[in-house]
C-alpha positions in Angstrom: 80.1 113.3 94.7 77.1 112.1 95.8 75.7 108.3 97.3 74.3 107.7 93.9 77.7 108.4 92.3 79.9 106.4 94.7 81.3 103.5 93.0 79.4 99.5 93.6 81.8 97.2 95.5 81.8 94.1 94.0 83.1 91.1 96.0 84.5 88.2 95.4 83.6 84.1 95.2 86.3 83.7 97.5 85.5 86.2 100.4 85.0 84.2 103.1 85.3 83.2 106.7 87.9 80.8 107.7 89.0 79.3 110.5 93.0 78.3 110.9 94.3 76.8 114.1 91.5 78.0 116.2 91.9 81.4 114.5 88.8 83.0 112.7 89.8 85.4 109.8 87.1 87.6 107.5 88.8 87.2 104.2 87.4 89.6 101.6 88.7 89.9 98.2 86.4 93.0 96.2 87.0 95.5 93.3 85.1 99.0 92.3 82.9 98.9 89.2 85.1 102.1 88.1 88.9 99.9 89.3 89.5 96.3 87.8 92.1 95.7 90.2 91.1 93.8 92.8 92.1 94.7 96.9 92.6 91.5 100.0 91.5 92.1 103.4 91.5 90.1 106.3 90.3 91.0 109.4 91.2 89.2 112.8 89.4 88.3 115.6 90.1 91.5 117.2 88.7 93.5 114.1 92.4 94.5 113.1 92.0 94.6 109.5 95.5 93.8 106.8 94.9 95.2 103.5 97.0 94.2 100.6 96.1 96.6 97.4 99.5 97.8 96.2 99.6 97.2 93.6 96.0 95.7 93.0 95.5 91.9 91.8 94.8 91.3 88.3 92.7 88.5 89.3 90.3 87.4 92.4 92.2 84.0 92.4 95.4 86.1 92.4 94.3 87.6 95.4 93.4 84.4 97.1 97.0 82.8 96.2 98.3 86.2 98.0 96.6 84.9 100.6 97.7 81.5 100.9 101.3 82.3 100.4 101.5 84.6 103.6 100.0 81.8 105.1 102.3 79.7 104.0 105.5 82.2 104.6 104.3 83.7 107.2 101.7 81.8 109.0 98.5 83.5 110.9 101.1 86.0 112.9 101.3 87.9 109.7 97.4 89.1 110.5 97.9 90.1 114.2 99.9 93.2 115.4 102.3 93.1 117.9 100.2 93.4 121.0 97.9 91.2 119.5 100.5 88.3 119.1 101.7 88.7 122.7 98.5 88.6 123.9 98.2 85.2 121.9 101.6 84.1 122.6 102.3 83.8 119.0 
């Protein structure tokens, strides 16, 4: 396979930086031109990246929901590793 064969990454409206209790997060939400289902990642401040793609999203706003709900269930400690959360005292 070649570079002109690899697949275009197509990203999302919603990928975007955000900023949650002081916290900065990369959120990117993106899909192959050859895959319709669509992959979340968020990278921390460390460059510790989470990647939810099993199974894919349906949707981009599915992927964003995903999202908020580990937010939500979770809050930001669900981003970090271990060492990483001691380090923040989370």
């Amino acid at each position: 396979m070649t570079a002109d064969d690899d697949p275009e990454i197509i990203f999302s409206d919603y990928t975007q930086s955000v900023v949650i209790d002081g916290h900065h997060f990369d959120v990117e939400i993106y899909r192959t031109s050859i895959d319709p289902g669509w992959i979340l990642s968020v990278e921390n401040q460390f460059g510790t990246l989470t990647v939810s793609d099993n199974p894919p999203f349906f949707g981009d706003g599915l992927a964003w929901r995903a999202f908020e709900e580990i937010l939500h269930e979770e809050g930001i400690k669900a981003f970090y590793n271990k060492k990483e959360r001691r380090k923040l005292g989370l």
